[in-house]
LUMMI-201625 format. One line per 4 residues: number of its first residue (from 0); their letters; for each residue x, y, z of N, C-alpha, C, CB. Coordinates in steps of 0.05 Angstrom, whole numbers, plus 5000, padded with zeros to 4 digits. Glycine has a CB too. Example, Ala and Ser with C-alpha at 12.3 -4.5 7.8 and 13.67 -1.06 7.14 Angstrom:
0) as) 5264 4886 5156 5246 4910 5156 5264 4934 5156 5226 4911 5181; 5257 4955 5142 5273 4979 5143 5258 5001 5157 5282 4988 5114
This chain:
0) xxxx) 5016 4976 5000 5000 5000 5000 5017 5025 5000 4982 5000 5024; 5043 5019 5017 5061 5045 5013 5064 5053 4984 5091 5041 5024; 5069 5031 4956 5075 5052 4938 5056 5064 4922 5093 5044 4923; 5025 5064 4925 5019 5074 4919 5012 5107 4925 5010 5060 4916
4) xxxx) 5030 5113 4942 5025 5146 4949 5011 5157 4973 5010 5159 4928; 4990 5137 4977 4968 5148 4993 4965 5130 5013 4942 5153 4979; 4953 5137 5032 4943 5113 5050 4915 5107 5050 4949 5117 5079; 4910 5084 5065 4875 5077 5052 4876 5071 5083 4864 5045 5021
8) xxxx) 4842 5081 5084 4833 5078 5113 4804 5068 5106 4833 5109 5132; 4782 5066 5130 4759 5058 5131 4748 5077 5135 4753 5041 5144; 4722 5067 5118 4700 5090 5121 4688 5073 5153 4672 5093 5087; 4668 5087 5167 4651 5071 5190 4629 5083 5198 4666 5067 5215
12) xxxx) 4621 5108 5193 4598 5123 5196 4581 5119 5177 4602 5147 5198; 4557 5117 5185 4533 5121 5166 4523 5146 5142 4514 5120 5185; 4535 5166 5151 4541 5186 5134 4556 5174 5115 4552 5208 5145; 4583 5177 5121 4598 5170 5095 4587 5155 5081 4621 5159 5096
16) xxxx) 4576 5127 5087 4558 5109 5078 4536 5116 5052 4545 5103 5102; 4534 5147 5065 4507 5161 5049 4512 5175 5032 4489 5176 5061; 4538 5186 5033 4550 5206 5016 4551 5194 4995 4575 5217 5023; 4564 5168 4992 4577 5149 4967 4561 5133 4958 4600 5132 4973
20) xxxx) 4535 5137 4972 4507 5121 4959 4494 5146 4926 4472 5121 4995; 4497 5176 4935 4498 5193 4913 4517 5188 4888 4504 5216 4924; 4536 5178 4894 4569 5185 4877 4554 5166 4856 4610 5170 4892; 4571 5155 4838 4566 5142 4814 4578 5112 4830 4583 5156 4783
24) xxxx) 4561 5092 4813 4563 5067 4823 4574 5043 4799 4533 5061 4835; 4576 5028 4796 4589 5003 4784 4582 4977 4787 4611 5002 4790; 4566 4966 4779 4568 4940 4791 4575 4918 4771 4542 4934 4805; 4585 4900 4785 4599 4885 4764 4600 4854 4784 4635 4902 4753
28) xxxx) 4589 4828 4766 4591 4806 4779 4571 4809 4812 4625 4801 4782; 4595 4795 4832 4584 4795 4843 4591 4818 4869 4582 4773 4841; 4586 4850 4855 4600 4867 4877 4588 4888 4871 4631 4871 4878; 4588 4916 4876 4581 4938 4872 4593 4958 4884 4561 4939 4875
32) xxxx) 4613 4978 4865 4628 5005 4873 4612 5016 4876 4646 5020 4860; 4624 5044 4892 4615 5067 4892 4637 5080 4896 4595 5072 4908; 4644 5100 4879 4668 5115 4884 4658 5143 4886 4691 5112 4862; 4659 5165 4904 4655 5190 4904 4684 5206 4922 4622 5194 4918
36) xxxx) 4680 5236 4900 4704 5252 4909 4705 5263 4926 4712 5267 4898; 4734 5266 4944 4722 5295 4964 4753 5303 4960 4706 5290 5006; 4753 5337 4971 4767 5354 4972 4783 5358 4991 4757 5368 4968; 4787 5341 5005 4805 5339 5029 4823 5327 5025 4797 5329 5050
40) xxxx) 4838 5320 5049 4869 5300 5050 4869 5275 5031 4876 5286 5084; 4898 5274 5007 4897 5255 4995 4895 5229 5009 4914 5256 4980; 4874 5222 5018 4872 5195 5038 4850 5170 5014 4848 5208 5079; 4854 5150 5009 4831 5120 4996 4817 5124 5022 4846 5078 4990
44) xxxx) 4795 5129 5024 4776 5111 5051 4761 5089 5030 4745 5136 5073; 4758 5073 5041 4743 5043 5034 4725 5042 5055 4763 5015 5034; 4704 5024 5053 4680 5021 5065 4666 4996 5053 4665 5045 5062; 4650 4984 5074 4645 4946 5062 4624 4937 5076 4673 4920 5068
48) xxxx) 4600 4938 5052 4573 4929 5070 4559 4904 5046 4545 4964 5076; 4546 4893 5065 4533 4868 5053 4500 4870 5064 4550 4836 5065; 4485 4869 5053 4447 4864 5061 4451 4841 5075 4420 4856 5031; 4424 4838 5087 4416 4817 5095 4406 4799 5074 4401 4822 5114
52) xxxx) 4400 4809 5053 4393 4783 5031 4411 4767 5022 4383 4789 5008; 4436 4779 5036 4468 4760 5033 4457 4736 5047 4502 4774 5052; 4443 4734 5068 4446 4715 5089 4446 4726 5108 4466 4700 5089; 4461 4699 5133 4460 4703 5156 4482 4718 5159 4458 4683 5169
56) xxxx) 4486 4727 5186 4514 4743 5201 4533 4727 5192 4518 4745 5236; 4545 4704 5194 4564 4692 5185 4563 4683 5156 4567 4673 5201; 4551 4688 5129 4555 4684 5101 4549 4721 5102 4531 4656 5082; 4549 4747 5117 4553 4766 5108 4580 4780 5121 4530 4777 5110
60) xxxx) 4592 4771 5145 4618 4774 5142 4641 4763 5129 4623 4774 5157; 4626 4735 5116 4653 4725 5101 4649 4744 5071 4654 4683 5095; 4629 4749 5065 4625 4768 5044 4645 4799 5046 4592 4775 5044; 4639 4803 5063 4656 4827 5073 4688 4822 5077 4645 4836 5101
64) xxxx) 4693 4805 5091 4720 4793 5090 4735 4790 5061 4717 4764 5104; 4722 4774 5040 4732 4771 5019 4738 4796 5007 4718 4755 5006; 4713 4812 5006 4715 4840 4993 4736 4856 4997 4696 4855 5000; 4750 4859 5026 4760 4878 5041 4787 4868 5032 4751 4880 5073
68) xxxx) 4798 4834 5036 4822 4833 5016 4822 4842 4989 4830 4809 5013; 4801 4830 4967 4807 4842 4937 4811 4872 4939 4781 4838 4916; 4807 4893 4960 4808 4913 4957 4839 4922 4964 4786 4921 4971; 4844 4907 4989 4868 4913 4997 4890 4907 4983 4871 4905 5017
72) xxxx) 4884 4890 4956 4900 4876 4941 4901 4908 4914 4882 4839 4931; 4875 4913 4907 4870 4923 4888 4869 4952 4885 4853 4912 4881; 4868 4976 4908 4864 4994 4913 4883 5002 4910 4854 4997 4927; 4915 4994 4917 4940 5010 4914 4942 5011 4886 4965 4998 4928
76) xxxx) 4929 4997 4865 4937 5004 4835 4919 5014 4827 4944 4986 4817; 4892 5019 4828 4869 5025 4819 4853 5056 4827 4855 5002 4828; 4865 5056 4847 4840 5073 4877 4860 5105 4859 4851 5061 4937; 4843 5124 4868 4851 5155 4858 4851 5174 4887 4825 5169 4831
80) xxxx) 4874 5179 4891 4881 5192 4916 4854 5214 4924 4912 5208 4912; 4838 5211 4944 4821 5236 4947 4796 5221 4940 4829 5265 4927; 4786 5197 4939 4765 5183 4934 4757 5165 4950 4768 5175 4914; 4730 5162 4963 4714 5138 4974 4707 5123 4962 4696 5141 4985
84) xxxx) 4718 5099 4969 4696 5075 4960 4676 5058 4973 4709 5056 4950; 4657 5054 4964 4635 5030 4990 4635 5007 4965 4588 5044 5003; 4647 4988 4975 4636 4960 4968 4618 4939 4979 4653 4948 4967; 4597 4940 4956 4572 4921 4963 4572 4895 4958 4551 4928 4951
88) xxxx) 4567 4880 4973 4575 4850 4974 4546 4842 4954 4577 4832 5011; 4544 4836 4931 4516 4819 4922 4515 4788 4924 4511 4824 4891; 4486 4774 4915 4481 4746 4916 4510 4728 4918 4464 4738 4890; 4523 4733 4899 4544 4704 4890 4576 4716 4908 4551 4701 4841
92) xxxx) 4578 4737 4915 4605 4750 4934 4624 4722 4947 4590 4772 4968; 4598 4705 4962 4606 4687 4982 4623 4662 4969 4580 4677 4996; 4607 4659 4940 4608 4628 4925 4625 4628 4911 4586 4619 4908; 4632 4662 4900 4654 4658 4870 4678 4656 4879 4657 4683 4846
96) xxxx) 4691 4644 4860 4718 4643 4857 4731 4665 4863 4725 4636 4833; 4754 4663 4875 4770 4680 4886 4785 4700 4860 4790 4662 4903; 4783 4690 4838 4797 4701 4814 4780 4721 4794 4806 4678 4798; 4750 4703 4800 4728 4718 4785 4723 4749 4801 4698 4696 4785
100) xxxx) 4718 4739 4832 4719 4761 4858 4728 4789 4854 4738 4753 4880; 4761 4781 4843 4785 4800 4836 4775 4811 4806 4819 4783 4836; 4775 4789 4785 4766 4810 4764 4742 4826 4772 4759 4796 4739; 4723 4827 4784 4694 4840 4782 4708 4863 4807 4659 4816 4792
104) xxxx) 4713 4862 4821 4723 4886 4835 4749 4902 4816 4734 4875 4866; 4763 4890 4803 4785 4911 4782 4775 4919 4765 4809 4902 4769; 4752 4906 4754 4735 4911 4722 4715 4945 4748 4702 4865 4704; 4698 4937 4760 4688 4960 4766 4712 4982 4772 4669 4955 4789
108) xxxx) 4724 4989 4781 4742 5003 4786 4756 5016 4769 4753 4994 4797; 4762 5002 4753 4777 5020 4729 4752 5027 4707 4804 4999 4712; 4720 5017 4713 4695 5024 4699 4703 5060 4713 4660 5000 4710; 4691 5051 4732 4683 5078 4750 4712 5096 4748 4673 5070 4789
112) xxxx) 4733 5096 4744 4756 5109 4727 4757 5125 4706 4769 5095 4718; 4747 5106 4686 4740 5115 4658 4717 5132 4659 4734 5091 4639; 4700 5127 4668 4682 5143 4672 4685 5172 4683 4667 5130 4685; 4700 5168 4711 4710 5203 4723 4731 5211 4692 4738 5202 4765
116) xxxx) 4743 5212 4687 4764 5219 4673 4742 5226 4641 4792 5189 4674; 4722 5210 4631 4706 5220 4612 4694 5232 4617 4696 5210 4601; 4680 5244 4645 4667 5268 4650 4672 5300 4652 4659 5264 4667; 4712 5296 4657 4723 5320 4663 4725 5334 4636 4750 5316 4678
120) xxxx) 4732 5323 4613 4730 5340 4592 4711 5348 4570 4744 5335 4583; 4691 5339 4578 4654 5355 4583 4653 5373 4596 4631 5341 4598; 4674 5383 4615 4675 5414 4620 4684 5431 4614 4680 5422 4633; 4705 5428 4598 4721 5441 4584 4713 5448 4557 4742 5427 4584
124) xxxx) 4704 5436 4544 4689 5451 4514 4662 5478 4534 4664 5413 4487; 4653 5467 4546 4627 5484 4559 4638 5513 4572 4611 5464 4587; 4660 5511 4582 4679 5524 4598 4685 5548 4566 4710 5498 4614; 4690 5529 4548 4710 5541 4527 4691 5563 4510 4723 5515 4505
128) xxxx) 4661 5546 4510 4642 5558 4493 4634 5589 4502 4617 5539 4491; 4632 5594 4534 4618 5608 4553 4645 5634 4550 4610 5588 4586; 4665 5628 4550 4685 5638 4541 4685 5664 4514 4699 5614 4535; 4685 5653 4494 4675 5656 4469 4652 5679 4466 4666 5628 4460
132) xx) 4625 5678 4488 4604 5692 4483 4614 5724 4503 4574 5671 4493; 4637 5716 4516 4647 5742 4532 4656 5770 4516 4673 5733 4547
């Protein structure tokens, strides 16, 4: 985690929780991002919830457990300094393969990537046009 620059912490409040329920989401297999920005200290917070339609307490912490490694695995190459993530454990979290797990958490992540990075220069022509009428 050191070389990626930043350090990654946990989200644990219900707010934060709520903030990154707004942000843009991803879901892929058996998981669901949410990545939203904030303007503060280049810090990753991560965050890791599962429903009860996961199951019981024990098939929704192993859901959470699995998640929280692919993340810890995947966030130092993926994650964008100054961003939350909440990972949602869905139906199959518990059952899949450890490999499939990892692709569907790297595939959303670099989704929700592509996506911030294709929205920033949709401001810039608008920026450019508004310009122009000065």
């Amino acid at each position: 985690m050191a070389d990626a620059g930043f350090t990654i912490e946990r989200l644990k409040k219900r707010a934060e929780f709520l903030a990154c329920a707004k942000a843009p989401s991803c879901a892929r297999g058996a998981v669901v991002v949410q990545a939203r920005a904030r303007d503060d200290k280049p810090v990753v917070r991560a965050g890791f919830t599962a429903t009860k339609r996961i199951g019981g307490a024990v098939e929704r912490n192993r859901a959470k457990r699995r998640m929280r490694e692919a993340a810890r695995l995947l966030l130092p190459q993926f994650a964008r300094s100054g961003f939350d993530y909440v990972f949602i454990a869905r139906g199959g979290a518990i059952g899949r393969p450890w490999e499939r797990l990892l692709d569907d958490v790297k595939s959303a992540l670099i989704r929700l990537a592509a996506e911030r990075d294709s929205r920033a220069p949709e401001v810039l022509p608008s920026a450019a046009s508004s310009s122009k009428d000065d």
